[in-house]
N, C-alpha and C positions, 0 to 999 in steps of 0.2 A: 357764701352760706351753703353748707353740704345737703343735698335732697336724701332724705330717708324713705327707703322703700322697702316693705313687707314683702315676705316671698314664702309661699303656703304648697307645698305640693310633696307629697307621702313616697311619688317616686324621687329617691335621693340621687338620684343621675340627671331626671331634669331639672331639681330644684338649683343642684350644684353650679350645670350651666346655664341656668338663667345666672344666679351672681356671677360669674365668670364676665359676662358681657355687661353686666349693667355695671361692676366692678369696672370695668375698661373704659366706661365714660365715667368714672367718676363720683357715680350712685356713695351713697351708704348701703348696704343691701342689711337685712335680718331674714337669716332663710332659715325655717321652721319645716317639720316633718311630721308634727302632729299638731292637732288644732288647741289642746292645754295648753301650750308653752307659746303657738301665737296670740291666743288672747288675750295673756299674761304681757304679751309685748304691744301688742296694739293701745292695751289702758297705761303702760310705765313708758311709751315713747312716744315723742312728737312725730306723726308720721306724713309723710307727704303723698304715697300712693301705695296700691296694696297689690298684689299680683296672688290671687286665688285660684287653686283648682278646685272643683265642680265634688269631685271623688274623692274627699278623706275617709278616712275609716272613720266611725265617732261618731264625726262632728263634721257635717259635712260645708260644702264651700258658702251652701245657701244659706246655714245658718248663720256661718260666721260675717257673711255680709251683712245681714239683721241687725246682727250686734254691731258693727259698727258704723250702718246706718241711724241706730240709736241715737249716736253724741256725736259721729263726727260725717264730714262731707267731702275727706279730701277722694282724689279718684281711687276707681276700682276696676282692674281688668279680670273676667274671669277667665281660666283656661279650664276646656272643654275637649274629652277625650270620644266626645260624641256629635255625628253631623245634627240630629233633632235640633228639631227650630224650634219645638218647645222648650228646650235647658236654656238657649237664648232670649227666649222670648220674658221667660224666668226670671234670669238674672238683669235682664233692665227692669223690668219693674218690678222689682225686690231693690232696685239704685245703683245697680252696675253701671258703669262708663261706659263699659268696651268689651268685646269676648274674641278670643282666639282659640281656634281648633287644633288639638294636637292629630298629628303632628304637625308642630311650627317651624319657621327659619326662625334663629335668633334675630335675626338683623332685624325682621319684620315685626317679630315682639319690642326690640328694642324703638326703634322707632312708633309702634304705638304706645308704648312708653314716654318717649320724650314729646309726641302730640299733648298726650294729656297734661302733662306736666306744665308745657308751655301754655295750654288754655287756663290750668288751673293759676299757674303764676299772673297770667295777666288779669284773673279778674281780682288777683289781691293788691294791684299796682295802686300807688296814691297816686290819683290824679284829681282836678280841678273840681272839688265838690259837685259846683252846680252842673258839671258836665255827664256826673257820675250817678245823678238821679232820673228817675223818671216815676211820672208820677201822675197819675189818671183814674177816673171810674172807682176812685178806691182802692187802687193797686199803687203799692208803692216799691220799687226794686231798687238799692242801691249798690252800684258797683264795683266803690269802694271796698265794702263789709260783707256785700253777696247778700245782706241780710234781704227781706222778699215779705212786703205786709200784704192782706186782704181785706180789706175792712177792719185797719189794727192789728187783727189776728195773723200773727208771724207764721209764714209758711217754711215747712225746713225743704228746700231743693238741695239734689243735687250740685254738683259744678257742670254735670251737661245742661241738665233741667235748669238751671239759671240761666245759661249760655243761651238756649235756647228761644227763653220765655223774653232773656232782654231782646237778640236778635228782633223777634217779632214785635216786643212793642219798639223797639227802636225803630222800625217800616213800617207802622201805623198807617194804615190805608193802602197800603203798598200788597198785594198778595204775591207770596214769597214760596215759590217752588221748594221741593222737597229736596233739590240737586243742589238749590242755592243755598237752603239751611242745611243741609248734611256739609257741603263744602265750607260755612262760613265755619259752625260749629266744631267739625271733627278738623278741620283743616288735612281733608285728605278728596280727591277724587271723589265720586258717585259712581258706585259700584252696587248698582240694584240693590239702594240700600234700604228701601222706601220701608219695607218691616223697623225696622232699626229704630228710622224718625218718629215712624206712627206708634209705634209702645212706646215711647218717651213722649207723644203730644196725649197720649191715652194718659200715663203717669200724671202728667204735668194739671190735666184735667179735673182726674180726679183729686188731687192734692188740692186744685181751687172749690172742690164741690162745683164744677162744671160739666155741662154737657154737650155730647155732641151732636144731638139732634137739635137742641137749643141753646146754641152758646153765648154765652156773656162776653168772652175773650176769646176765644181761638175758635176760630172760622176754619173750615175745610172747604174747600172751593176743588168741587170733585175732578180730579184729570190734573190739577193745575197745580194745587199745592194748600199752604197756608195763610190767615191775613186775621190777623188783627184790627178791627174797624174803629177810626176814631172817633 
């Protein structure tokens, strides 16, 4: 089955070699130079990951995450032609995945490329129903469908923010370092990522109507990381 990935960025020298290299594994690639003709392809194609920049003219990269935070949940890397921790901090919770700084190595995009890819394929894998639920407090996640209830009420996550919320309740009582969940979740090293994890459990919070001075599910266990209480 061929992986279809979106490719958004207005300079047509890096847009060309991003396809270039994700061409060379294999990729389907759709690489767009303005934001009209991406969006036009994002609702007419089945997509499996999107590669944005930050800076179109228009229409810029925030928006067009928006929009297909809308309908759809497959991943999102943004590229960023700026060091601010604010444009990162942005694009996760607006439902980014992942952000990379121009300038990049391809090899290094490529490879966060096929990260996501492989987390997002495994949590579509069929496996053994009852192994694939979990289910407590009112919260129900299934791993199968990704689908993610709250008291009924369907939450739309991410595929990190699912990744992550099963993580923790999968370690129910267990509190789970921020090295352990960046490594289970990103499947890469712990590279002072701790901004990273904390706007995606910040994300994840607000999406339950939770808090963090008073939490119902996600615990902050200051210095140490995160937990889940059963």
């Amino acid at each position: 089955m061929s992986i279809n990935i979106l490719v958004i960025d207005d300079e047509k020298e890096i847009a060309d070699l991003i396809e270039v290299y994700l061409k060379n594994e294999n990729y389907n690639v759709f690489t767009f130079y303005t934001a009209k003709e991406a969006l036009h392809c994002i609702e007419t194609e089945k997509l499996d990951l999107a590669i944005l920049d930050i800076m179109i003219p228009e229409v810029d990269g925030f928006t067009i995450l928006r929009k297909i935070r809308e309908k759809f949940n497959f991943p999102v890397i943004m590229l960023t032609a700026k060091e601010e921790e604010i444009d990162k901090i942005n694009g996760l919770s607006l439902g980014a995945d992942d952000y990379i700084t121009k300038p990049f190595r391809p090899l290094e995009l490529v490879a966060r490329v096929k990260a996501q890819i492989r987390r997002f394929t495994k949590y579509n894998q069929d496996t053994k129903q009852n192994e694939n639920i979990i289910d407590f407090s009112g919260l129900i996640l299934d791993q199968s469908t990704r689908k993610v209830f709250l008291n009924e009420r369907p939450l739309s996550l991410t595929p990190t923010e699912f990744s992550i919320l099963w993580y923790l309740s999968s370690n129910r009582g267990k509190v789970v370092s921020s090295e352990e969940l960046f490594q289970a979740v990103w499947g890469e090293k712990y590279f002072n990522s701790n901004n990273t994890v904390m706007v995606h459990i910040r994300h994840l919070r607000e999406k339950m109507n939770d808090s963090a001075e008073k939490p119902k599910f996600i615990k902050t266990v200051w210095g140490v990381g995160y937990t889940i209480e059963k």
